[in-house]
C-alpha positions in Angstrom: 56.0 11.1 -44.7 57.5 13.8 -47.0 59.1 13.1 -50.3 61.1 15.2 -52.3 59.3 13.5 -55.2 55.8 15.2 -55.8 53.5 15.0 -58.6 54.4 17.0 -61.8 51.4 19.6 -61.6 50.0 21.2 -58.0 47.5 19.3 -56.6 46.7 20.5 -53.1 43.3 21.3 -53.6 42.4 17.3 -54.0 40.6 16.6 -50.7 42.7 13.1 -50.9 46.1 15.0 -50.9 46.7 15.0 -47.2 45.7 12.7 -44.8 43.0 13.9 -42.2 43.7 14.0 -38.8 41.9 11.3 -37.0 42.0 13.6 -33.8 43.3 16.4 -32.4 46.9 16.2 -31.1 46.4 15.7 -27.3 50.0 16.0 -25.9 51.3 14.6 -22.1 53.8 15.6 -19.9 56.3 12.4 -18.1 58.6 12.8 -15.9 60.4 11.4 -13.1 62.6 12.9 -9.9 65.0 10.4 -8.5 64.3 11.3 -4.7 63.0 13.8 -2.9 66.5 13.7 -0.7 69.0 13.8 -3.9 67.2 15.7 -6.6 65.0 19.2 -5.7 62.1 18.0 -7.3 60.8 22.5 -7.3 63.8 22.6 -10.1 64.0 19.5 -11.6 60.6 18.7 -12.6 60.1 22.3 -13.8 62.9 22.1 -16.1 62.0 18.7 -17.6 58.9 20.7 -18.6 59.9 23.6 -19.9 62.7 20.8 -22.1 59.9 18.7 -23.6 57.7 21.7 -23.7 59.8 22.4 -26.8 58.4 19.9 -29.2 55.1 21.0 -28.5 53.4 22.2 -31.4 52.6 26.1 -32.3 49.8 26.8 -29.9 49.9 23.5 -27.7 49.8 23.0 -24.1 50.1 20.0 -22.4 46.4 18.4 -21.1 48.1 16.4 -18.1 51.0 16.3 -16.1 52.3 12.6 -14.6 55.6 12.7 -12.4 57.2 10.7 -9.6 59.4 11.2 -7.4 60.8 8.2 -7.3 63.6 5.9 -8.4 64.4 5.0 -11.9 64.7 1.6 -11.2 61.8 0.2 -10.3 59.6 -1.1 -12.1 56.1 -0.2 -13.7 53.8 -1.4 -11.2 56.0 0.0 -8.2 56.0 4.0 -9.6 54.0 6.0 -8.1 52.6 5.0 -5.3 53.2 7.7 -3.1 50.5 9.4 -1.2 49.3 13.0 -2.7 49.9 14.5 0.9 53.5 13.7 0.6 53.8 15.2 -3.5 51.6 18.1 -2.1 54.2 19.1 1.0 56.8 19.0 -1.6 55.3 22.0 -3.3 56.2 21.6 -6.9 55.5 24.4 -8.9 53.7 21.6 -11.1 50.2 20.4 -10.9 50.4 16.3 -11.0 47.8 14.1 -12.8 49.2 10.8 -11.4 52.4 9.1 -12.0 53.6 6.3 -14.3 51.0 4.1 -13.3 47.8 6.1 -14.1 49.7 7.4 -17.1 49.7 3.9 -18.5 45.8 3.5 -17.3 44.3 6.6 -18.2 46.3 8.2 -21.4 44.1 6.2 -23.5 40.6 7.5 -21.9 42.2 11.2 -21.8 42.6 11.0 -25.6 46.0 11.5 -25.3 47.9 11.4 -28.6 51.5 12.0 -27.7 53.7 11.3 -24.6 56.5 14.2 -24.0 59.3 13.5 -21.7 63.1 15.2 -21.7 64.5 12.1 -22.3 64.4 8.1 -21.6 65.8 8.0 -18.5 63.1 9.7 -17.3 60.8 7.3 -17.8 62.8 5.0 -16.3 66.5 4.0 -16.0 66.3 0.5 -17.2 66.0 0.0 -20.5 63.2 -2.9 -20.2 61.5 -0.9 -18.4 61.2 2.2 -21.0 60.4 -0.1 -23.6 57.9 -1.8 -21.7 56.3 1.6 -21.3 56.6 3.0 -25.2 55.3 -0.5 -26.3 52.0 0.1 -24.1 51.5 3.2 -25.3 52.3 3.1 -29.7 49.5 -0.2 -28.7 47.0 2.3 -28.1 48.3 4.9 -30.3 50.1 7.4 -28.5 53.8 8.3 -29.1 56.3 8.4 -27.4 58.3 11.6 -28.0 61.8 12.3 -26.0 63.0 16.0 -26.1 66.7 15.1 -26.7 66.6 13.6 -29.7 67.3 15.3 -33.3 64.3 16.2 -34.9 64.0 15.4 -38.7 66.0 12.7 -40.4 65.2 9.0 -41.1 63.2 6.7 -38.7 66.1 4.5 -38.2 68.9 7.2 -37.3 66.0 8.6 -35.0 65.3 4.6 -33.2 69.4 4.5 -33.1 69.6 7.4 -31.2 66.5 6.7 -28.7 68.0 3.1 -28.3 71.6 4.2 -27.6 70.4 6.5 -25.2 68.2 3.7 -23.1 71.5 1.9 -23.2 73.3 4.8 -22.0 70.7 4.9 -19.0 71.0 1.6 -18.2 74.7 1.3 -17.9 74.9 4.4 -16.0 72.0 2.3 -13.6 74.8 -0.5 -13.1 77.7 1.9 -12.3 75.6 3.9 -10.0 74.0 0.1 -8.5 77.8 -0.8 -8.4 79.3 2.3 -6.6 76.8 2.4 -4.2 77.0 -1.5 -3.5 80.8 -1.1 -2.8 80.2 2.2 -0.5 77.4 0.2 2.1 79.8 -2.8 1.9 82.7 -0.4 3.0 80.1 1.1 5.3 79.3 -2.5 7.0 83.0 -3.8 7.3 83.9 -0.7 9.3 81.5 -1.3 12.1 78.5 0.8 11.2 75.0 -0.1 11.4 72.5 0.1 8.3 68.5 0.2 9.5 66.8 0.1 12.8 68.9 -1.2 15.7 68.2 -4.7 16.4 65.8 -5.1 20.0 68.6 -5.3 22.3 70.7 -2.2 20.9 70.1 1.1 19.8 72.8 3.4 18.0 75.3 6.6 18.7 77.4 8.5 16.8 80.6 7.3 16.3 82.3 10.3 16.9 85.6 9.0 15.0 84.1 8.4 11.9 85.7 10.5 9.2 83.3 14.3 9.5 80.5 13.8 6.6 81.0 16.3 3.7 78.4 18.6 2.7 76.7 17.8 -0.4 74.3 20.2 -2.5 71.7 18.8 -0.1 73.1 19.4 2.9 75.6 17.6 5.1 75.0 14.1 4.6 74.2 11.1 7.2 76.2 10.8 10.2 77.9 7.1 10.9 76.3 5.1 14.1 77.2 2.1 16.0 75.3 -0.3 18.0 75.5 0.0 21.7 73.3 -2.1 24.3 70.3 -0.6 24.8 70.2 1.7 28.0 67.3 -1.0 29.3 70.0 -3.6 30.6 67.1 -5.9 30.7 67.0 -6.4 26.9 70.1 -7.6 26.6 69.4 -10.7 29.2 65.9 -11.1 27.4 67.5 -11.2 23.8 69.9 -13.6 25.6 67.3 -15.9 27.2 65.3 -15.9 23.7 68.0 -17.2 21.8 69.1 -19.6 24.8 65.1 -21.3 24.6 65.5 -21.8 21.1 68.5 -23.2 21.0 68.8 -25.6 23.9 64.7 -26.1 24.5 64.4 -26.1 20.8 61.0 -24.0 21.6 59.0 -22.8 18.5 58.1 -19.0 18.1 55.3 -19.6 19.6 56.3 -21.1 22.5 59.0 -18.5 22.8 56.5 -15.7 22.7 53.9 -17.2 25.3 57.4 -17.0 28.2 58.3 -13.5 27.3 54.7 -12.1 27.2 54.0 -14.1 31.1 57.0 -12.2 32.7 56.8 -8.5 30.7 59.1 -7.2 33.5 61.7 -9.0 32.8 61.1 -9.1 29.2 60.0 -5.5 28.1 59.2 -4.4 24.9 57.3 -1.6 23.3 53.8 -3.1 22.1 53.8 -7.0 22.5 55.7 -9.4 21.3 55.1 -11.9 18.4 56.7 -14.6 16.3 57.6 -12.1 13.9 59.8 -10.1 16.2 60.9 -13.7 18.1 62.2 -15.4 14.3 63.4 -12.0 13.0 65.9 -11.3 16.3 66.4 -14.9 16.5 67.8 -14.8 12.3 69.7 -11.6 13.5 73.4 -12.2 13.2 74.6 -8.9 14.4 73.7 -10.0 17.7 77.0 -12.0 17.5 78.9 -8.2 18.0 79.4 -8.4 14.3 78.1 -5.9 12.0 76.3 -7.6 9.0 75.2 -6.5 5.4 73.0 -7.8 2.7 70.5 -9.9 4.2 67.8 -9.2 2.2 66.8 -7.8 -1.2 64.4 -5.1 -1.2 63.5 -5.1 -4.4 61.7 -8.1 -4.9 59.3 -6.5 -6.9 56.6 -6.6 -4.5 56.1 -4.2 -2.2 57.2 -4.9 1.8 57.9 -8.1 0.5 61.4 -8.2 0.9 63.6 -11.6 0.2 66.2 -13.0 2.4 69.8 -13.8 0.4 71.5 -16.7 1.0 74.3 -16.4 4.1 76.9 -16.5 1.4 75.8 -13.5 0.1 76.3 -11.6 3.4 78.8 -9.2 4.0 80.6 -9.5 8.0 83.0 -6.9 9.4 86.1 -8.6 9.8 85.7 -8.5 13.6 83.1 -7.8 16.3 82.3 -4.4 16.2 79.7 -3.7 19.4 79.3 -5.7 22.5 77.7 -9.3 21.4 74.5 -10.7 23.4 75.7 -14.4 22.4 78.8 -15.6 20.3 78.8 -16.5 16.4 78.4 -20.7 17.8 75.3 -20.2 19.2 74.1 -17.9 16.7 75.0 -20.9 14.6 73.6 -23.4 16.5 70.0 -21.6 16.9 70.1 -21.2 12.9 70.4 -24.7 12.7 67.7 -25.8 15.1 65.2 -23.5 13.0 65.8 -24.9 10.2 65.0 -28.3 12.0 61.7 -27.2 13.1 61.1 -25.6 9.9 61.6 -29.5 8.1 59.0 -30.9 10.6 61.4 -32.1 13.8 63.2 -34.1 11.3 66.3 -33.8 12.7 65.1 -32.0 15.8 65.5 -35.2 18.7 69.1 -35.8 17.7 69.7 -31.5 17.7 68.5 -31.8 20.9 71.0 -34.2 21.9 74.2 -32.3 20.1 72.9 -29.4 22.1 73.2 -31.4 25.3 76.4 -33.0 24.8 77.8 -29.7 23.3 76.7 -28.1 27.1 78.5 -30.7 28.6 81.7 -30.5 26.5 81.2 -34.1 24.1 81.7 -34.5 20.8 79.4 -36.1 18.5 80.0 -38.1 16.0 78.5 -40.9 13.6 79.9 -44.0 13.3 77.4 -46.2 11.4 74.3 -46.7 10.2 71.8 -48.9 8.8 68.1 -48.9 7.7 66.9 -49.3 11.4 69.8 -47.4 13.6 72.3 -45.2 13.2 75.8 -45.4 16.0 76.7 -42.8 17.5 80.2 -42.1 19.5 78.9 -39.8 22.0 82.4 -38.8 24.2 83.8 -41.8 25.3 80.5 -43.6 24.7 78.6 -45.5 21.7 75.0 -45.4 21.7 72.3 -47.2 19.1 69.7 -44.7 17.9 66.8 -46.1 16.3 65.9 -44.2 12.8 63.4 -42.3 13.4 64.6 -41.0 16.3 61.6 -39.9 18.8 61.9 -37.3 21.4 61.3 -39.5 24.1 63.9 -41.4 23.3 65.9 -38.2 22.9 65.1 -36.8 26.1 66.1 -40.3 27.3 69.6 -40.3 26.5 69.7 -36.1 27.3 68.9 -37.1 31.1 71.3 -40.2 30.9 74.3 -38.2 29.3 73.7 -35.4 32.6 73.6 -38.2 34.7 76.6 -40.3 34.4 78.7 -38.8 32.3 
Protein backbone atom coordinates (compact mmCIF):
# COMPACT_ATOMS: atom_id res chain seq x y z
CA UNK A 1 0.00 0.00 0.00
CA UNK A 2 1.51 3.55 -0.61
CA UNK A 3 1.48 6.25 2.03
CA UNK A 4 2.12 9.64 1.58
CA UNK A 5 3.89 9.34 4.99
CA UNK A 6 7.48 7.91 4.50
CA UNK A 7 10.30 7.87 6.86
CA UNK A 8 12.22 11.10 7.43
CA UNK A 9 15.66 10.03 5.81
CA UNK A 10 15.82 7.63 2.30
CA UNK A 11 15.91 4.32 3.02
CA UNK A 12 15.55 2.29 -0.21
CA UNK A 13 18.60 0.53 -0.02
CA UNK A 14 17.26 -1.59 3.20
CA UNK A 15 16.60 -5.03 1.58
CA UNK A 16 13.29 -4.94 4.11
CA UNK A 17 11.96 -1.69 2.37
CA UNK A 18 9.83 -3.46 -0.22
CA UNK A 19 8.19 -6.49 -0.06
CA UNK A 20 9.51 -9.35 -2.44
CA UNK A 21 7.48 -10.68 -4.90
CA UNK A 22 6.43 -14.19 -3.96
CA UNK A 23 6.20 -14.94 -7.80
CA UNK A 24 6.09 -13.66 -10.94
CA UNK A 25 2.88 -11.93 -12.04
CA UNK A 26 1.18 -14.64 -14.21
CA UNK A 27 -1.81 -12.79 -15.72
CA UNK A 28 -5.25 -14.63 -17.53
CA UNK A 29 -7.52 -13.68 -19.94
CA UNK A 30 -11.88 -14.36 -19.12
CA UNK A 31 -14.26 -13.84 -21.17
CA UNK A 32 -17.58 -14.74 -22.29
CA UNK A 33 -19.80 -14.38 -25.79
CA UNK A 34 -23.49 -14.54 -25.05
CA UNK A 35 -24.28 -16.83 -28.33
CA UNK A 36 -22.85 -17.69 -31.21
CA UNK A 37 -26.40 -16.48 -32.95
CA UNK A 38 -26.66 -12.92 -31.14
CA UNK A 39 -23.10 -11.86 -30.47
CA UNK A 40 -20.06 -12.35 -33.37
CA UNK A 41 -17.97 -14.01 -31.15
CA UNK A 42 -14.61 -12.95 -34.25
CA UNK A 43 -15.38 -9.23 -32.78
CA UNK A 44 -16.50 -9.54 -29.49
CA UNK A 45 -14.02 -11.68 -27.91
CA UNK A 46 -11.19 -9.88 -29.63
CA UNK A 47 -12.19 -6.69 -28.15
CA UNK A 48 -12.73 -7.90 -24.63
CA UNK A 49 -9.04 -8.67 -25.10
CA UNK A 50 -7.52 -5.99 -26.40
CA UNK A 51 -9.95 -3.98 -23.14
CA UNK A 52 -8.43 -6.02 -20.34
CA UNK A 53 -5.21 -6.15 -22.22
CA UNK A 54 -4.92 -2.59 -20.84
CA UNK A 55 -4.18 -3.31 -17.25
CA UNK A 56 -1.54 -5.54 -18.17
CA UNK A 57 1.60 -4.58 -16.84
CA UNK A 58 4.68 -2.94 -18.98
CA UNK A 59 5.95 -6.00 -20.85
CA UNK A 60 3.05 -8.59 -19.95
CA UNK A 61 1.20 -10.89 -22.10
CA UNK A 62 -1.40 -13.00 -21.08
CA UNK A 63 -0.25 -17.02 -20.38
CA UNK A 64 -3.88 -18.37 -21.15
CA UNK A 65 -6.94 -17.50 -22.76
CA UNK A 66 -10.52 -19.08 -21.25
CA UNK A 67 -13.81 -17.91 -23.13
CA UNK A 68 -17.32 -19.25 -23.73
CA UNK A 69 -19.62 -18.72 -25.85
CA UNK A 70 -22.25 -19.15 -23.88
CA UNK A 71 -24.98 -17.55 -21.73
CA UNK A 72 -24.43 -15.38 -18.86
CA UNK A 73 -26.77 -17.09 -16.85
CA UNK A 74 -25.91 -20.18 -16.17
CA UNK A 75 -24.17 -21.21 -13.77
CA UNK A 76 -20.53 -22.43 -12.94
CA UNK A 77 -20.68 -26.01 -13.52
CA UNK A 78 -22.81 -25.51 -16.81
CA UNK A 79 -20.07 -22.98 -18.72
CA UNK A 80 -18.29 -24.38 -21.08
CA UNK A 81 -19.11 -27.40 -22.09
CA UNK A 82 -19.14 -27.09 -25.55
CA UNK A 83 -17.20 -29.25 -27.80
CA UNK A 84 -13.69 -27.73 -29.26
CA UNK A 85 -14.96 -28.72 -32.92
CA UNK A 86 -17.83 -26.36 -32.50
CA UNK A 87 -15.36 -23.17 -30.78
CA UNK A 88 -12.91 -24.32 -33.65
CA UNK A 89 -15.61 -23.79 -36.72
CA UNK A 90 -16.32 -20.46 -35.15
CA UNK A 91 -12.85 -19.31 -35.99
CA UNK A 92 -12.01 -16.85 -33.41
CA UNK A 93 -9.10 -14.98 -34.03
CA UNK A 94 -8.31 -16.12 -30.32
CA UNK A 95 -6.57 -19.28 -29.15
CA UNK A 96 -8.86 -20.83 -26.17
CA UNK A 97 -7.39 -22.53 -23.10
CA UNK A 98 -10.78 -23.83 -21.83
CA UNK A 99 -13.74 -21.98 -20.47
CA UNK A 100 -14.96 -21.04 -16.99
CA UNK A 101 -14.76 -24.35 -15.83
CA UNK A 102 -11.05 -25.30 -16.37
CA UNK A 103 -10.30 -21.69 -15.46
CA UNK A 104 -11.56 -22.42 -12.04
CA UNK A 105 -9.60 -26.05 -12.09
CA UNK A 106 -6.45 -25.16 -13.61
CA UNK A 107 -5.51 -21.31 -12.79
CA UNK A 108 -4.07 -22.45 -9.67
CA UNK A 109 -1.63 -25.26 -11.33
CA UNK A 110 -0.83 -22.65 -14.26
CA UNK A 111 0.53 -20.28 -11.58
CA UNK A 112 -1.73 -17.84 -12.49
CA UNK A 113 -1.60 -14.66 -10.35
CA UNK A 114 -4.23 -12.38 -11.80
CA UNK A 115 -7.60 -12.95 -13.62
CA UNK A 116 -8.24 -10.10 -16.45
CA UNK A 117 -11.70 -9.67 -17.81
CA UNK A 118 -13.51 -6.34 -19.42
CA UNK A 119 -15.84 -6.34 -16.93
CA UNK A 120 -18.22 -8.52 -14.46
CA UNK A 121 -20.70 -9.36 -16.66
CA UNK A 122 -18.45 -11.14 -18.45
CA UNK A 123 -17.91 -13.51 -16.10
CA UNK A 124 -21.22 -13.93 -15.67
CA UNK A 125 -24.44 -11.97 -15.53
CA UNK A 126 -25.72 -12.96 -12.17
CA UNK A 127 -24.22 -11.52 -9.50
CA UNK A 128 -23.96 -14.84 -7.31
CA UNK A 129 -22.47 -16.27 -9.85
CA UNK A 130 -19.47 -13.66 -10.27
CA UNK A 131 -18.94 -13.70 -6.71
CA UNK A 132 -18.89 -17.23 -6.53
CA UNK A 133 -16.14 -17.20 -9.07
CA UNK A 134 -13.81 -14.16 -7.50
CA UNK A 135 -14.25 -15.94 -4.03
CA UNK A 136 -12.61 -19.23 -5.62
CA UNK A 137 -10.04 -17.62 -7.04
CA UNK A 138 -8.64 -14.50 -4.05
CA UNK A 139 -8.85 -18.51 -2.02
CA UNK A 140 -6.07 -19.50 -4.05
CA UNK A 141 -4.55 -16.18 -4.55
CA UNK A 142 -5.34 -14.97 -7.78
CA UNK A 143 -7.17 -11.56 -8.39
CA UNK A 144 -9.66 -10.81 -9.89
CA UNK A 145 -9.10 -7.69 -11.99
CA UNK A 146 -12.06 -6.00 -14.25
CA UNK A 147 -10.90 -3.52 -17.01
CA UNK A 148 -13.77 -0.95 -16.28
CA UNK A 149 -13.06 0.04 -13.19
CA UNK A 150 -10.96 3.26 -12.08
CA UNK A 151 -7.62 2.47 -11.27
CA UNK A 152 -6.09 4.11 -8.10
CA UNK A 153 -8.18 5.32 -5.23
CA UNK A 154 -9.27 3.52 -2.00
CA UNK A 155 -10.21 -0.32 -1.71
CA UNK A 156 -13.69 0.56 -0.79
CA UNK A 157 -14.58 3.17 -3.63
CA UNK A 158 -12.88 0.40 -5.89
CA UNK A 159 -15.36 -2.84 -4.17
CA UNK A 160 -18.34 0.00 -4.59
CA UNK A 161 -17.80 0.23 -8.01
CA UNK A 162 -17.14 -3.63 -8.87
CA UNK A 163 -20.38 -4.29 -6.63
CA UNK A 164 -22.63 -1.75 -8.31
CA UNK A 165 -21.64 -2.97 -11.48
CA UNK A 166 -22.57 -6.88 -10.66
CA UNK A 167 -25.81 -5.22 -9.64
CA UNK A 168 -26.07 -3.42 -12.76
CA UNK A 169 -25.57 -6.94 -14.60
CA UNK A 170 -27.95 -8.59 -12.73
CA UNK A 171 -30.87 -6.38 -13.15
CA UNK A 172 -30.21 -5.99 -16.68
CA UNK A 173 -30.39 -10.19 -16.50
CA UNK A 174 -34.14 -9.79 -15.11
CA UNK A 175 -35.26 -7.21 -17.68
CA UNK A 176 -33.78 -9.11 -20.50
CA UNK A 177 -35.41 -12.68 -18.59
CA UNK A 178 -38.55 -10.43 -18.37
CA UNK A 179 -38.81 -9.08 -22.07
CA UNK A 180 -38.06 -12.15 -23.44
CA UNK A 181 -40.62 -14.08 -21.13
CA UNK A 182 -43.41 -11.63 -22.29
CA UNK A 183 -42.31 -11.96 -26.24
CA UNK A 184 -42.60 -16.28 -26.25
CA UNK A 185 -45.85 -15.76 -24.13
CA UNK A 186 -47.12 -13.32 -26.96
CA UNK A 187 -45.49 -15.83 -29.36
CA UNK A 188 -47.66 -18.90 -27.85
CA UNK A 189 -51.13 -16.95 -27.46
CA UNK A 190 -51.05 -16.15 -31.14
CA UNK A 191 -50.96 -19.72 -32.37
CA UNK A 192 -47.31 -20.44 -32.95
CA UNK A 193 -45.43 -23.31 -32.04
CA UNK A 194 -42.06 -23.26 -29.87
CA UNK A 195 -39.76 -26.69 -30.32
CA UNK A 196 -40.14 -29.85 -32.36
CA UNK A 197 -43.71 -30.58 -33.56
CA UNK A 198 -45.42 -32.91 -31.42
CA UNK A 199 -45.61 -36.87 -33.33
CA UNK A 200 -48.71 -36.28 -35.06
CA UNK A 201 -47.87 -32.67 -36.52
CA UNK A 202 -45.25 -31.04 -38.13
CA UNK A 203 -45.01 -27.14 -38.88
CA UNK A 204 -45.37 -24.42 -41.99
CA UNK A 205 -44.97 -21.04 -42.23
CA UNK A 206 -47.64 -18.97 -41.36
CA UNK A 207 -47.54 -16.86 -44.09
CA UNK A 208 -49.68 -14.08 -42.25
CA UNK A 209 -47.53 -13.62 -39.58
CA UNK A 210 -46.25 -9.98 -39.42
CA UNK A 211 -42.64 -10.29 -42.09
CA UNK A 212 -39.57 -10.73 -39.50
CA UNK A 213 -37.23 -7.73 -39.42
CA UNK A 214 -33.76 -7.96 -40.12
CA UNK A 215 -31.52 -7.76 -37.18
CA UNK A 216 -27.60 -7.19 -37.30
CA UNK A 217 -27.60 -11.05 -37.66
CA UNK A 218 -29.61 -11.47 -40.25
CA UNK A 219 -33.39 -11.77 -40.66
CA UNK A 220 -34.63 -13.39 -37.82
CA UNK A 221 -36.84 -16.73 -37.29
CA UNK A 222 -39.84 -17.19 -39.34
CA UNK A 223 -43.29 -17.93 -37.28
CA UNK A 224 -44.75 -21.75 -37.79
CA UNK A 225 -47.91 -23.42 -37.04
CA UNK A 226 -48.75 -26.95 -36.45
CA UNK A 227 -50.43 -28.81 -39.20
CA UNK A 228 -51.28 -32.73 -39.17
CA UNK A 229 -48.55 -34.53 -40.38
CA UNK A 230 -48.77 -35.41 -44.16
CA UNK A 231 -48.71 -39.32 -42.83
CA UNK A 232 -52.66 -39.29 -42.04
CA UNK A 233 -51.87 -42.40 -40.14
CA UNK A 234 -50.29 -40.50 -37.19
CA UNK A 235 -53.08 -38.67 -36.45
CA UNK A 236 -55.42 -41.93 -35.87
CA UNK A 237 -52.29 -43.58 -33.98
CA UNK A 238 -51.84 -40.44 -31.64
CA UNK A 239 -55.63 -40.79 -31.37
CA UNK A 240 -55.80 -44.57 -30.56
CA UNK A 241 -52.77 -43.98 -27.94
CA UNK A 242 -54.45 -41.58 -26.01
CA UNK A 243 -57.88 -43.53 -26.47
CA UNK A 244 -55.89 -46.94 -24.60
CA UNK A 245 -54.81 -44.89 -21.93
CA UNK A 246 -57.70 -43.28 -21.17
CA UNK A 247 -60.54 -45.79 -21.43
CA UNK A 248 -58.23 -49.23 -21.03
CA UNK A 249 -56.23 -47.37 -18.49
CA UNK A 250 -53.07 -49.20 -20.21
CA UNK A 251 -49.62 -48.34 -18.74
CA UNK A 252 -46.70 -47.16 -21.13
CA UNK A 253 -45.85 -50.23 -21.43
CA UNK A 254 -48.67 -51.78 -22.43
CA UNK A 255 -49.28 -48.96 -24.81
CA UNK A 256 -46.00 -49.43 -26.52
CA UNK A 257 -46.16 -53.40 -26.97
CA UNK A 258 -49.83 -52.49 -29.41
CA UNK A 259 -48.16 -49.86 -31.40
CA UNK A 260 -44.89 -51.73 -32.04
CA UNK A 261 -47.25 -55.32 -33.08
CA UNK A 262 -49.05 -53.28 -35.89
CA UNK A 263 -46.08 -50.69 -37.17
CA UNK A 264 -48.27 -50.19 -40.28
CA UNK A 265 -50.73 -48.72 -38.77
CA UNK A 266 -48.70 -47.05 -36.19
CA UNK A 267 -45.50 -45.68 -37.94
CA UNK A 268 -42.85 -43.98 -36.45
CA UNK A 269 -39.30 -43.17 -37.21
CA UNK A 270 -37.01 -45.57 -34.98
CA UNK A 271 -39.30 -47.48 -32.37
CA UNK A 272 -41.35 -46.49 -30.05
CA UNK A 273 -40.97 -46.39 -26.24
CA UNK A 274 -42.55 -45.25 -22.97
CA UNK A 275 -40.80 -42.14 -23.26
CA UNK A 276 -42.29 -41.08 -26.47
CA UNK A 277 -45.90 -42.88 -25.27
CA UNK A 278 -45.93 -40.61 -21.62
CA UNK A 279 -44.34 -37.47 -23.30
CA UNK A 280 -47.22 -37.36 -26.36
CA UNK A 281 -49.68 -38.65 -23.87
CA UNK A 282 -48.65 -35.32 -21.26
CA UNK A 283 -48.76 -33.21 -24.60
CA UNK A 284 -51.63 -30.70 -24.33
CA UNK A 285 -51.25 -29.10 -27.71
CA UNK A 286 -52.72 -32.12 -29.00
CA UNK A 287 -56.05 -30.54 -27.86
CA UNK A 288 -55.56 -27.91 -31.08
CA UNK A 289 -54.29 -25.54 -28.45
CA UNK A 290 -50.97 -23.97 -28.59
CA UNK A 291 -49.28 -24.30 -25.13
CA UNK A 292 -46.20 -22.58 -23.41
CA UNK A 293 -44.05 -23.15 -20.33
CA UNK A 294 -44.18 -26.62 -19.58
CA UNK A 295 -40.98 -27.11 -18.45
CA UNK A 296 -37.92 -25.29 -17.04
CA UNK A 297 -34.81 -25.76 -18.75
CA UNK A 298 -32.64 -24.62 -16.56
CA UNK A 299 -32.77 -26.82 -13.81
CA UNK A 300 -29.24 -26.71 -13.35
CA UNK A 301 -28.57 -30.03 -14.65
CA UNK A 302 -28.00 -30.64 -17.84
CA UNK A 303 -30.96 -32.47 -20.17
CA UNK A 304 -32.62 -32.64 -17.05
CA UNK A 305 -35.29 -30.35 -17.65
CA UNK A 306 -38.37 -29.94 -14.91
CA UNK A 307 -41.98 -29.94 -15.63
CA UNK A 308 -44.04 -26.65 -14.16
CA UNK A 309 -47.00 -27.02 -12.62
CA UNK A 310 -50.26 -26.75 -15.20
CA UNK A 311 -50.91 -23.35 -13.58
CA UNK A 312 -47.86 -22.14 -14.75
CA UNK A 313 -48.74 -22.84 -18.45
CA UNK A 314 -49.53 -20.40 -20.83
CA UNK A 315 -52.78 -21.52 -23.56
CA UNK A 316 -53.78 -19.54 -26.67
CA UNK A 317 -57.03 -18.33 -26.02
CA UNK A 318 -58.49 -20.70 -28.55
CA UNK A 319 -57.44 -23.76 -30.68
CA UNK A 320 -55.12 -22.83 -32.97
CA UNK A 321 -54.38 -26.20 -35.40
CA UNK A 322 -56.53 -29.05 -36.04
CA UNK A 323 -56.89 -31.15 -32.47
CA UNK A 324 -56.34 -35.13 -32.49
CA UNK A 325 -58.68 -35.31 -29.28
CA UNK A 326 -60.53 -32.46 -27.30
CA UNK A 327 -59.24 -30.56 -23.92
CA UNK A 328 -61.81 -33.50 -21.87
CA UNK A 329 -60.06 -36.27 -22.84
CA UNK A 330 -56.76 -34.67 -22.63
CA UNK A 331 -58.05 -34.12 -19.18
CA UNK A 332 -59.28 -37.30 -18.50
CA UNK A 333 -55.98 -39.25 -19.76
CA UNK A 334 -53.95 -36.78 -17.26
CA UNK A 335 -55.98 -37.93 -14.60
CA UNK A 336 -55.80 -41.64 -15.18
CA UNK A 337 -51.84 -41.24 -15.17
CA UNK A 338 -51.69 -39.86 -12.32
CA UNK A 339 -53.76 -42.80 -10.98
CA UNK A 340 -51.34 -45.34 -12.12
CA UNK A 341 -48.54 -43.23 -11.09
CA UNK A 342 -50.20 -43.60 -7.10
CA UNK A 343 -50.23 -47.40 -7.53
CA UNK A 344 -54.08 -48.01 -9.06
CA UNK A 345 -55.34 -46.21 -6.11
CA UNK A 346 -58.00 -44.71 -7.58
CA UNK A 347 -57.61 -46.51 -10.91
CA UNK A 348 -60.97 -49.25 -10.62
CA UNK A 349 -63.32 -46.45 -9.83
CA UNK A 350 -61.41 -44.20 -13.07
CA UNK A 351 -62.24 -46.91 -14.85
CA UNK A 352 -65.82 -46.80 -14.05
CA UNK A 353 -66.13 -42.73 -14.57
CA UNK A 354 -64.66 -43.52 -17.88
CA UNK A 355 -67.35 -45.96 -18.65
CA UNK A 356 -70.27 -44.15 -17.48
CA UNK A 357 -68.84 -40.89 -18.98
CA UNK A 358 -68.91 -43.15 -22.65
CA UNK A 359 -72.25 -43.87 -21.89
CA UNK A 360 -73.46 -40.29 -21.00
CA UNK A 361 -73.88 -40.87 -16.72
CA UNK A 362 -72.99 -38.83 -14.20
CA UNK A 363 -71.09 -39.84 -11.26
CA UNK A 364 -71.45 -38.80 -8.18
CA UNK A 365 -70.77 -39.72 -4.34
CA UNK A 366 -73.31 -39.86 -2.06
CA UNK A 367 -71.88 -41.52 1.06
CA UNK A 368 -69.36 -43.21 2.65
CA UNK A 369 -68.13 -45.18 5.43
CA UNK A 370 -64.99 -47.13 6.57
CA UNK A 371 -66.18 -50.24 4.46
CA UNK A 372 -68.16 -48.64 1.25
CA UNK A 373 -68.61 -45.71 -0.31
CA UNK A 374 -72.45 -44.97 -2.42
CA UNK A 375 -72.37 -43.98 -5.44
CA UNK A 376 -75.34 -42.41 -7.65
CA UNK A 377 -74.38 -43.74 -10.96
CA UNK A 378 -77.32 -42.13 -13.47
CA UNK A 379 -80.40 -43.06 -12.25
CA UNK A 380 -78.79 -45.79 -10.20
CA UNK A 381 -77.07 -46.23 -6.56
CA UNK A 382 -74.45 -48.70 -6.21
CA UNK A 383 -72.33 -49.95 -2.87
CA UNK A 384 -68.63 -49.98 -3.59
CA UNK A 385 -66.62 -51.72 -1.19
CA UNK A 386 -63.37 -49.52 -0.10
CA UNK A 387 -60.80 -50.80 -1.65
CA UNK A 388 -62.31 -51.04 -4.71
CA UNK A 389 -60.72 -54.09 -6.84
CA UNK A 390 -60.77 -54.24 -10.57
CA UNK A 391 -62.77 -57.19 -10.70
CA UNK A 392 -65.27 -55.71 -9.01
CA UNK A 393 -64.80 -52.66 -11.27
CA UNK A 394 -64.91 -54.45 -14.38
CA UNK A 395 -68.04 -55.96 -12.76
CA UNK A 396 -70.16 -53.07 -12.63
CA UNK A 397 -68.37 -51.60 -16.27
CA UNK A 398 -70.12 -54.74 -17.96
CA UNK A 399 -73.36 -54.29 -15.80
CA UNK A 400 -73.70 -50.41 -16.55
CA UNK A 401 -73.29 -51.57 -20.74
CA UNK A 402 -75.74 -53.99 -20.16
CA UNK A 403 -78.72 -52.61 -18.72
CA UNK A 404 -78.47 -49.26 -18.59
Amino acid sequence: MFTPFGPPIDLSDLPTFERAAVRSRRSAFAGRVSTKDNQDPTLSIPRQVAHAAARLERGEEFVAFFWDVESGMLPPELRGLGTQEMYDALRVPVQRDGGLQDLLARAESLGITHVLAESSDRVARAMLTSLTVEHDLEAKGIEVVYADEPVGGTESGRLRTRRYSQVDAEIYRAVLMEKSMGGQVQHAIQGWNHGYPPYPYTTMVDESAPAPDRGRFGVARVKRKLVPHPDARRFDAAGELCRLRREEHLKGADIVAILEADPDRYPIEGRWTWGRVEGLLENPKLTGYQVYNRKAKRTGRPGLPVLNPVSEWVWSPRPVHEPVISIEEWKAAQEVTAALRAGYEDGPLLRIRAAARRLELPVTLVSSSATHKVYRIGERRVALPTPLSHAVAQQVIDDMERTW
